[in-house]
C-alpha positions in Angstrom: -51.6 21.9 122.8 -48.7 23.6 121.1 -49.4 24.5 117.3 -46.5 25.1 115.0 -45.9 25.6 111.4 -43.0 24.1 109.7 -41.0 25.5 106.6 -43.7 23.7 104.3 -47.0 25.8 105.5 -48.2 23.2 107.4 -49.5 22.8 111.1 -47.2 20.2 113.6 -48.9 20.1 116.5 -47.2 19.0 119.8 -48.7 18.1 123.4 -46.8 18.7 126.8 -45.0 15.4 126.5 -43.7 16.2 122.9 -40.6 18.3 122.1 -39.8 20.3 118.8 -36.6 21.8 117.9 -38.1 24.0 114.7 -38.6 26.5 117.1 -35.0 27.0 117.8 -33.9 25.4 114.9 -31.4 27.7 112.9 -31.2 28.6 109.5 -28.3 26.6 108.6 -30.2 23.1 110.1 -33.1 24.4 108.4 -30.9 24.5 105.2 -28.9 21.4 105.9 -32.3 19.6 106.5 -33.5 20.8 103.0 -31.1 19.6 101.0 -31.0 16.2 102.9 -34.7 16.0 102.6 -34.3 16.5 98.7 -31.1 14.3 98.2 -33.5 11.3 99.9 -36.4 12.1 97.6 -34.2 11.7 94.7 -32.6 8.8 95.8 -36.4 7.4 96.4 -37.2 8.5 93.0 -34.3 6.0 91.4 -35.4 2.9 93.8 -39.1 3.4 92.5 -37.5 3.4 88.9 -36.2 0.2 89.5 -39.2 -1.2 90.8 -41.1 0.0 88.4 -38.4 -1.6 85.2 -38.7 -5.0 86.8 -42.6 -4.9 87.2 -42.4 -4.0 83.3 -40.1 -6.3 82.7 -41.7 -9.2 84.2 -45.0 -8.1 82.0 -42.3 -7.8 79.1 -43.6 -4.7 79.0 -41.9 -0.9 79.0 -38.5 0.1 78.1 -35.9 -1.0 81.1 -33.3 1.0 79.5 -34.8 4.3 79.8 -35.4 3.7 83.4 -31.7 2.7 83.9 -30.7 5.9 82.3 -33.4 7.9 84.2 -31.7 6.1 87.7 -27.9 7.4 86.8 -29.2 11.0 85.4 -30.7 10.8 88.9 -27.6 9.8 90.8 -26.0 12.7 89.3 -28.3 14.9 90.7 -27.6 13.5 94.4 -23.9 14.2 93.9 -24.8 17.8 92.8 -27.0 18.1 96.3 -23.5 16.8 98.1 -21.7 19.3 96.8 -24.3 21.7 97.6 -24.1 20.4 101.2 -20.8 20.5 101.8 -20.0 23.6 100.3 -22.6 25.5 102.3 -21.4 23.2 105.4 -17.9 25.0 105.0 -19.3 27.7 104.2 -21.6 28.9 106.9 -21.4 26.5 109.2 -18.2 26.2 110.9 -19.1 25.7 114.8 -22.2 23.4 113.9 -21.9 21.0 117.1 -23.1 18.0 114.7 -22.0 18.5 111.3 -20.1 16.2 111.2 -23.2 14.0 111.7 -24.9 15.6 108.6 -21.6 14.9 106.6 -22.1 11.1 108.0 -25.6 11.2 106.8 -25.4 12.8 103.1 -22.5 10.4 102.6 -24.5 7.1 103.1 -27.5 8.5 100.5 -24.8 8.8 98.2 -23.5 5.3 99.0 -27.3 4.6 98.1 -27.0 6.2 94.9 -23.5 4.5 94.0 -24.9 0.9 94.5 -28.7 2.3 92.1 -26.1 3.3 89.5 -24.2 0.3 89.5 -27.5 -1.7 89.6 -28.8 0.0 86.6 -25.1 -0.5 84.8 -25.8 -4.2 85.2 -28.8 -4.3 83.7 -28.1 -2.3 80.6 -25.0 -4.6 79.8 -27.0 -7.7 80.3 -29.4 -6.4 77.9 -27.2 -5.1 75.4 -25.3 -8.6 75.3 -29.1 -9.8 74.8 -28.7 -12.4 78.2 -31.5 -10.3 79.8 -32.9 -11.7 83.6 -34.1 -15.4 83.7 -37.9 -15.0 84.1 -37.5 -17.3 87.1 -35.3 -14.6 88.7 -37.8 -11.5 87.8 -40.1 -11.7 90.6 -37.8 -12.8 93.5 -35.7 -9.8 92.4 -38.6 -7.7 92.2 -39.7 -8.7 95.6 -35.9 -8.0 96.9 -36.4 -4.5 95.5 -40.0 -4.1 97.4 -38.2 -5.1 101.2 -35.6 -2.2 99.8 -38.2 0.5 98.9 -39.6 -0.8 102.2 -36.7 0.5 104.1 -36.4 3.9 101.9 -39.8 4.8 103.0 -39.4 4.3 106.9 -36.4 6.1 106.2 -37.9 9.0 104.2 -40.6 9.6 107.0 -37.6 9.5 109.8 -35.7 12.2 108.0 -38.8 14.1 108.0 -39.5 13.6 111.1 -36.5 14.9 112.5 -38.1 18.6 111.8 -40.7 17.9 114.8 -40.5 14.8 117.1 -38.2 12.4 118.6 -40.8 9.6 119.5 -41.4 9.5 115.5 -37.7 9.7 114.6 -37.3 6.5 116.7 -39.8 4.5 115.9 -39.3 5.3 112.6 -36.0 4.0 112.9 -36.5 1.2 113.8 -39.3 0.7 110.7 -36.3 0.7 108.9 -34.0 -1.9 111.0 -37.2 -4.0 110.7 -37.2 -3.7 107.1 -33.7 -4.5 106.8 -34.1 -7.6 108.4 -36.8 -8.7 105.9 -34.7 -7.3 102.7 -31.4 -9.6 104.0 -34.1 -13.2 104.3 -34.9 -12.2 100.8 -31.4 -11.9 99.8 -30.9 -15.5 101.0 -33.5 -16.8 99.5 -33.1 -15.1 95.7 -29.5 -15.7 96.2 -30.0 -19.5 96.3 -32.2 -19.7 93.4 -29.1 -17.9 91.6 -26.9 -20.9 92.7 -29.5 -23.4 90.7 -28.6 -21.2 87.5 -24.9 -20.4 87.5 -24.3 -22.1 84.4 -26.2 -19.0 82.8 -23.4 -16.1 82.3 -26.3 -13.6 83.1 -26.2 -15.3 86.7 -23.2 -14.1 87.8 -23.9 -9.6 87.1 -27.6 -10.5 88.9 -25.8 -11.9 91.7 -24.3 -8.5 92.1 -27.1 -7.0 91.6 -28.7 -8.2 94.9 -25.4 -7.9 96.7 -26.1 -4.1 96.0 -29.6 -4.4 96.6 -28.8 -6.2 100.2 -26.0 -3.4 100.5 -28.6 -0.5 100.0 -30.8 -1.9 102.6 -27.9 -1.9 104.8 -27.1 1.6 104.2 -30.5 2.5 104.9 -29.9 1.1 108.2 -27.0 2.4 109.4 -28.4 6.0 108.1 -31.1 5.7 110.6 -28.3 5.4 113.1 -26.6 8.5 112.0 -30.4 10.0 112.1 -31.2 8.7 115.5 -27.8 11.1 116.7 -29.0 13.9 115.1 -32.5 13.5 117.0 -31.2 13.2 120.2 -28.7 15.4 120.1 -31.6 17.9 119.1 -34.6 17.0 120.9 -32.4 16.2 124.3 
């Protein structure tokens, strides 16, 4: 049995059939991975906002606005970690086989971060125009949100995974793709309670909202993809 320790202190420990690339893993993957590890983090941080506004919401309980401020001061830190990337990318990093690959894969956090900012947008216009979210539309959203974080996590743990094992990277991957699947049958389903209430003008900025909730779970899937490269390009 093969006992490692990665960059964090801690022990990974692979058997014969296992494979690890922190052994002769450079110091620029080692940085690229930091930064991509902390850009997902923060990205996880704004989701968990949102969950955590609509489960106060629902109570009619917390401040909602705070949390949407929290999620954009947030999504102005994972720009800051892409510039980071990048620059050290160009920087030191100019015959990295797969960087493009890490350029694929910072890009669709961002895209993450985007849709979270235009999300929280939304729902500080709808409550400064005093509409608010229908109460009937609190819990299916909040459920949409839960499939979403759903798909973050499998996500988080693949990204993290990519310092040690492939096996884990994969299945991991397809955690997420599984979660996907279960964030688009709750878009279907709150989306058609929306049709029952177009006449409210709230109706239509919450239909947006779960097109970029739908469109974040997506991203989260097609980053696994981009992940899933990186792994095998690694590992194999």
């Amino acid at each position: 049995m093969l006992e490692l320790k990665d960059v964090r202190g801690a022990y990974v420990r692979m058997g014969n059939e296992g494979r690890t690339f922190l052994s002769r893993e450079d110091e620029a993957t080692r940085r690229i991975l930091d930064m991509i590890e902390e850009q997902t983090r923060t990205v996880g941080e704004a989701l968990h906002e949102l969950y955590a506004g609509l489960a106060e919401y629902e109570k009619s309980q917390g401040q909602i606005m705070e949390r949407m401020e929290r999620i954009r001061s947030l999504r102005d830190e994972v720009l800051k970690l892409k510039r980071d990337l990048y620059n050290y990318i160009a920087r030191t990093t100019p015959g990295l086989e797969i960087r493009e690959d890490w350029i694929r894969l910072t890009g669709k956090i961002v895209q993450v971060a985007d849709y979270l900012e235009g999300i929280a947008y939304r729902v500080e216009r709808l409550e400064e125009k005093g509409w608010g979210i229908p109460r009937n539309l609190i819990s299916p959203l909040k459920g949409l949100v839960g499939n979403v974080v759903e798909a973050y996590e499998a996500f988080r743990k693949a990204i993290f995974a990519l310092r040690y094992n492939l096996n884990q990277v994969l299945m991991l991957c397809r955690e997420v793709s599984d979660a996907e699947k279960k964030a688009d049958l709750a878009y279907r389903e709150t989306d058609l309670l929306t049709l029952e209430e177009l006449n409210k003008p709230q109706v239509h900025m919450i239909r947006v909202v779960i097109e970029f909730l739908e469109d974040i779970a997506d991203a989260f899937e097609d980053a696994s993809d981009d992940v899933m490269m990186i792994a095998l390009h690694k590992f194999t």
